[in-house]
C-alpha positions in Angstrom: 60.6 58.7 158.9 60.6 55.4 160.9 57.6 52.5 160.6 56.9 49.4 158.5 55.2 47.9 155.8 54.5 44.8 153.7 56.7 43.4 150.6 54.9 45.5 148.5 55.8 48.7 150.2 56.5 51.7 148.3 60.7 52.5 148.5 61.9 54.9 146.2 60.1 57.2 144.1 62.2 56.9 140.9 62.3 60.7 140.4 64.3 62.4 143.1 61.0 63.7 144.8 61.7 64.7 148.7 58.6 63.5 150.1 57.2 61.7 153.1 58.1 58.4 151.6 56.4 56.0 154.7 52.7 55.8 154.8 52.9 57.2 150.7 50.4 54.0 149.9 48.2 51.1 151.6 51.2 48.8 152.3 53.3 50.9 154.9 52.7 53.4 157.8 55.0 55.8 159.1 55.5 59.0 161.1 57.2 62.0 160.0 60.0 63.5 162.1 57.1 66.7 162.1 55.4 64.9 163.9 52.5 63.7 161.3 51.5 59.9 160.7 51.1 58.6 156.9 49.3 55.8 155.6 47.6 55.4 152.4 48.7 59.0 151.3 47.7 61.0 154.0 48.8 62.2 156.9 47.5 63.5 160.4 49.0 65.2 163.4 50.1 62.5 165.7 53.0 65.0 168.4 55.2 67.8 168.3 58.0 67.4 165.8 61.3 66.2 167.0 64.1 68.0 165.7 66.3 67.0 168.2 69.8 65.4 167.2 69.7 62.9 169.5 66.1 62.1 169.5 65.4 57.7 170.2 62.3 56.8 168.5 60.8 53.7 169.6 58.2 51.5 168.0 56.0 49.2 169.1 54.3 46.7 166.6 51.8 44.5 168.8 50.7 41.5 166.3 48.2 40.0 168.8 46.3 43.0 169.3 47.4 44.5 165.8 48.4 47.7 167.5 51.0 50.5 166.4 52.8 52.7 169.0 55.8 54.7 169.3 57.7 56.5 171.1 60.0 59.2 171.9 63.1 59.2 174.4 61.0 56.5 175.9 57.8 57.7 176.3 55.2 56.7 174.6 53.4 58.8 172.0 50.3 56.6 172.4 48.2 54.5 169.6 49.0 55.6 166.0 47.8 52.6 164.2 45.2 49.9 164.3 43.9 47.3 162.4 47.8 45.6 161.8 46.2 42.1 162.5 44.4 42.2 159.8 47.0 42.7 157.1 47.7 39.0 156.4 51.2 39.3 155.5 54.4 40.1 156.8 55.4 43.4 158.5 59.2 44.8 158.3 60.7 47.7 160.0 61.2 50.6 157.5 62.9 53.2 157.8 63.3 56.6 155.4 65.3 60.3 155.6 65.6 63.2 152.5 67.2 64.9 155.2 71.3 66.0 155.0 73.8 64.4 157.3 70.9 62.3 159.0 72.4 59.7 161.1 70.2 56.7 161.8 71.3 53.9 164.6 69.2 50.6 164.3 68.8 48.8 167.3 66.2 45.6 168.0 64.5 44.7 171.3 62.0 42.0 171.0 59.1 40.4 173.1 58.9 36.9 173.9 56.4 35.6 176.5 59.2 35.2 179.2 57.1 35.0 182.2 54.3 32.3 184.0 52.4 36.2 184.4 52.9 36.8 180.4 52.1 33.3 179.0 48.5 33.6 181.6 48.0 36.8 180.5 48.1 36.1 177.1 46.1 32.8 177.2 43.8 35.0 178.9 43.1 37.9 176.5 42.8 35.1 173.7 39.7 33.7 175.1 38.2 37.0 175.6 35.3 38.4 173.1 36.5 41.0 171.4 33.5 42.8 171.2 32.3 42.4 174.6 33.6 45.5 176.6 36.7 44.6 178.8 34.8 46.4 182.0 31.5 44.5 181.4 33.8 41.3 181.9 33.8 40.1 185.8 37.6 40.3 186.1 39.6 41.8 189.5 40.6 45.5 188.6 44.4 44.1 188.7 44.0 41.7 185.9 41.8 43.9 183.9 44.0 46.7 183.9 47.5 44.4 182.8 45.4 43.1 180.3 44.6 46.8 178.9 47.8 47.5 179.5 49.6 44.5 178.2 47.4 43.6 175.5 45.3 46.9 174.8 42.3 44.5 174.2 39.7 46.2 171.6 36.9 48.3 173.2 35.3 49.5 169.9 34.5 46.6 167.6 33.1 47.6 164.6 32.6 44.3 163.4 30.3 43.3 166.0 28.1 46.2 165.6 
């Protein structure tokens, strides 16, 4: 299993138990190499399972729009998890295997705002309401769309119901 959680983040069982160890409580989420996502205790069916020896996993924490992705070989899988933002504490990449002869290679690619285009971008989706539909917004098509892209801004806001 690959994912993160907080501090408090279930890590060992204590009793030799082979189970889906990510995503077991409230503090971490994970998926499954079948292919399932786990928080909280439960699971859902998320892909296909990857079985595959030399399968990359990727993931894809977005703090500013508290947004969850990963993916495989370098696709993306699409949104897993939502609602990170709103955690309020630290995050860390976790990672968990039962399996035999596993091999796991850690690598770390980061995100800084590098570019003019990124730091506007951002500054842009910052101001933005939340709860205000990102089409009802007068914006050219271009910019809207990086800023979906880019910063997957929130089209269903429940608080604002």
């Amino acid at each position: 299993m690959v994912g993160l959680g907080t501090n408090k983040a279930l890590l060992h069982t204590g009793d030799f138990q082979f189970i889906n160890l990510l995503g077991m409580d409230r503090e971490s989420w994970g998926l499954s190499y079948k292919g399932s996502l786990w928080h909280g205790g439960k699971s859902r069916k998320y892909t296909e399972p990857f079985y595959d020896k030399m399968t990359v996993i990727g993931v894809l924490l977005n703090l500013h729009a508290g947004t969850l992705r990963f993916y495989k070989n370098g696709i993306s899988l699409g949104l897993a998890f939502s609602g990170l933002d709103k955690v309020g504490v630290p995050l860390y990449p976790l990672v968990s295997s039962t399996a035999p002869e596993t091999e796991v290679l850690l690598g770390l690619r980061t995100s800084r705002l590098a570019s003019l285009r990124e730091h506007c971008l951002h500054t842009i989706a910052n101001s933005l309401d939340p709860c205000i539909p990102l089409n009802a917004i007068p914006l050219p098509t271009t910019l809207r769309d990086q800023l979906k892209t880019h910063f997957m801004h929130n089209q269903n806001c429940c608080e604002c119901s």
